[in-house]
N, C-alpha and C positions, 0 to 999 in steps of 0.2 A: 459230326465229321471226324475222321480220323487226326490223333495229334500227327504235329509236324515231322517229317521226314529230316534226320540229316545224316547228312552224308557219310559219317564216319560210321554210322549203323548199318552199311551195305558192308557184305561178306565179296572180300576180292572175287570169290569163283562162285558167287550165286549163292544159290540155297543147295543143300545136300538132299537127297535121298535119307530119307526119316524110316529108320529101319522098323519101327514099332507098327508102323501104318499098314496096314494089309490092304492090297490091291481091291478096288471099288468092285465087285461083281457088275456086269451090265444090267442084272437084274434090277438091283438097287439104283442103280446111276440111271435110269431109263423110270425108275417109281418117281426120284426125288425128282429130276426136269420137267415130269409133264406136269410136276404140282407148281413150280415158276413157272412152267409155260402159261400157268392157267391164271397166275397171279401176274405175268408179262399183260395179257389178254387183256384183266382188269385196267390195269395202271394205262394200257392204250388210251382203252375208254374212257379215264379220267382225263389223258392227254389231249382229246379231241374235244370235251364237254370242256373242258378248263383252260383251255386254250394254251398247256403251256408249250414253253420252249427248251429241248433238253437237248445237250451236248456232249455226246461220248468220245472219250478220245482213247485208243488203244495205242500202247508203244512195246518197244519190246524187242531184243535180242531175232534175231533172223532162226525160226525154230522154236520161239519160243510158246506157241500155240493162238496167235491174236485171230487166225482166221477159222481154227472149230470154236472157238470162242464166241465170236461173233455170228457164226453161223447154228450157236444151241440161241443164241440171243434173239435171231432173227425168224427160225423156221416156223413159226408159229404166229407170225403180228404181221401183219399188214406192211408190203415194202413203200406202201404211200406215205404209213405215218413214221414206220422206223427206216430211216434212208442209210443206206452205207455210201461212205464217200474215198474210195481207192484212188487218188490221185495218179498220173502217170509222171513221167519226168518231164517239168516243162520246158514248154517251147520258148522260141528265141523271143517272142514276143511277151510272153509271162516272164523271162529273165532279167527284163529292163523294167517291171512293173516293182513297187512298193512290195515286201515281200511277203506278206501275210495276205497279198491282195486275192491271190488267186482263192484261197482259204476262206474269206470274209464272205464270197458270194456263195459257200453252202452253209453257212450258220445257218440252226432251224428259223421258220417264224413259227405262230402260233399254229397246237397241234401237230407240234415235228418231232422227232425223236432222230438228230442226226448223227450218224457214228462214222468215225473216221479212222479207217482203216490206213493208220502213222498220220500225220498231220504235220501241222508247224512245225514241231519238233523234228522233223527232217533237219534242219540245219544245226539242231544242236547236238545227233548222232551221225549219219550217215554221210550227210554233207561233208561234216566235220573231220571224222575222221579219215573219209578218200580224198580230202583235199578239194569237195567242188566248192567251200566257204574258206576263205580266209582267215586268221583269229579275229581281227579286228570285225569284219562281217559275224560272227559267230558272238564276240562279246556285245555288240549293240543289240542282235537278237536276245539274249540271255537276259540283259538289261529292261530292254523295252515288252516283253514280252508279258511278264506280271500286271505290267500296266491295261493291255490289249485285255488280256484274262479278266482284271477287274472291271472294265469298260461292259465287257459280256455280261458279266455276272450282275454289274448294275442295271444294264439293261434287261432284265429277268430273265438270262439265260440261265436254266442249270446248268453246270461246267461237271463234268465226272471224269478224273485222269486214271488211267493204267497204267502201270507197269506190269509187262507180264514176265518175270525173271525165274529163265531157266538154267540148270548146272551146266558147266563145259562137256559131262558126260553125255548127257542127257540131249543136248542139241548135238556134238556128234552121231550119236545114234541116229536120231531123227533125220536129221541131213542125207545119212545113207541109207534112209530109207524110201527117204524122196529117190536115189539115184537108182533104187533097185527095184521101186515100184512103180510102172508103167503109169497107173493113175494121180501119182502124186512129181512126179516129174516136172511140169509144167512148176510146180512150183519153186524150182530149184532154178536160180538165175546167176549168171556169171559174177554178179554183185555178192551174192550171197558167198561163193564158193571166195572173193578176196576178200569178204569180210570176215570170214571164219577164222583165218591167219593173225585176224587182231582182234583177239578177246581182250585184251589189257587195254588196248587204246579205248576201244569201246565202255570198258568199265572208267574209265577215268571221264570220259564224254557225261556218259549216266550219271555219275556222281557230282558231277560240275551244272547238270540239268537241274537234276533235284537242287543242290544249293542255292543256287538262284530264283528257280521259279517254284520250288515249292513254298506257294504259299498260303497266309489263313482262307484267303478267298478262293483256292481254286489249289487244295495241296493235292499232292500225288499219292496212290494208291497203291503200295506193292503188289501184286498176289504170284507166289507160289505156283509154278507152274508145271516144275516137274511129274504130277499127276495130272494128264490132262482132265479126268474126266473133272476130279475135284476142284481142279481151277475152275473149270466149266459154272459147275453150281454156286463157288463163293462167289463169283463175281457177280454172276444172276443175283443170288441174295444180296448182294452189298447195292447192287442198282435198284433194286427193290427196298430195299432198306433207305436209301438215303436221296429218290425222289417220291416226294409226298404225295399220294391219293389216296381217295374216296370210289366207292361204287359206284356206278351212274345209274339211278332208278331206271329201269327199263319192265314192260311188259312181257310175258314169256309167248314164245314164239309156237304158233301153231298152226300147221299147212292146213289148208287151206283145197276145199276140191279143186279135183284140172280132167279136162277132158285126156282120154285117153285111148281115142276113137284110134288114132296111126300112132304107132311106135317104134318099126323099124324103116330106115331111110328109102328112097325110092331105087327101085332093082338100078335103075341106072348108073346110083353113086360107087364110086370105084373104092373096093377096101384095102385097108391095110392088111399085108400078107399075115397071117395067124402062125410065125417061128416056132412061136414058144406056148 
């Protein structure tokens, strides 16, 4: 596992633009994922023969890439065994509930691979700093939370944290590019546009995260994000690196004859128009 995170090691404005780095070609970035995609593939298998239970949790600045992230993680596995869990804002009834409650009923069981698109940690950024947590709500969270984590982790969850941290520049950009790109749109939310205003608040939130709950049994993982595509892949490797599997012995697969007496539909069935 990675050593411990602390806090005075986080750079106020993120990471910078690494001018030596030359842009990933698609080429390459599209060779090196299908070879994780194929080792994601594997570690499934071992997920289902071994029955484990694994926990991903992505956090991360508004912009900072948690959702192609999760989506090079995910386009190739099975969405029964690898689950994404996007929470919406709760309702009046999850409000009065214990707070981690709503969170506890997607923990994987055996065979699960569950990824949590932000998570608990809602109350120690977002909450925190718009003001829907109180300090005192926010220090018992910050408190009790290592605990909750270690609970998991004794329970044989694998626990895996992200940070995905990107420059002030660099989610500017991206922000406006959500507003100028019809298909990326959707993803720009009025939250997002006042939390833009408070990078400071938010860096002191993150840093107050990390000192508290990063810990031996479930520490935090930075990754660099200002390249999406290379975030992409470190993170792949780092989940690949640091949950344990084997092959599953399996036979190799070979079809099998099929009648192929009818093949196209009966004249009756109505088509879809041919546009394109």
């Amino acid at each position: 596992m990675s050593k411990k995170h602390k806090s005075g090691h986080h750079a106020e404005s993120g990471p910078t633009k690494d001018a030596a780095s030359e842009p990933m070609s698609s080429k390459h970035y599209d060779a090196e994922l299908k070879k994780l995609h194929e080792e994601l593939v594997r570690l499934q298998q071992w997920v289902l023969h071994a029955g484990l239970k694994v926990c991903i949790v992505f956090e991360g600045r508004d912009g900072a890439g948690k959702g192609g992230t999760i989506k090079a993680l995910t386009e190739r596995v099975s969405p029964r065994v690898f689950k994404v869990v996007a929470l919406p804002a709760p309702t009046e009834r999850e409000k009065s509930q214990m707070y981690v409650q709503r969170y506890i009923q997607h923990f994987p069981a055996a065979g699960e691979v569950v990824i949590f698109d932000r998570s608990w940690y809602n109350r120690a950024g977002v909450e925190r700093v718009m003001g829907f947590a109180n300090e005192e709500q926010v220090k018992k969270f910050l408190n009790a939370v290592p605990l909750v984590e270690r609970a998991m982790v004794e329970s044989g969850i694998i626990l895996l944290k992200f940070w995905l941290e990107v420059s002030p520049e660099e989610q500017a950009r991206r922000l406006s590019d959500r507003i100028e790109d019809g298909r990326k749109i959707w993803k720009l939310s009025p939250m997002d546009i006042q939390s833009y205003t408070r990078w400071c608040d938010y860096t002191k939130a993150r840093d107050d995260m990390f000192k508290y709950t990063d810990s031996a049994w479930a520490p935090w993982h930075v990754v660099n994000s200002n390249d999406k595509k290379r975030a992409r892949l470190n993170t792949l490797r780092h989940i690949l690196d640091h949950v344990p599997y084997q092959d599953v012995p399996h036979e190799k697969v070979k079809l099998p004859k099929r009648d192929t007496d009818r093949q196209a539909p009966a004249d009756t069935v109505k088509f879809v128009k041919e546009v394109y």
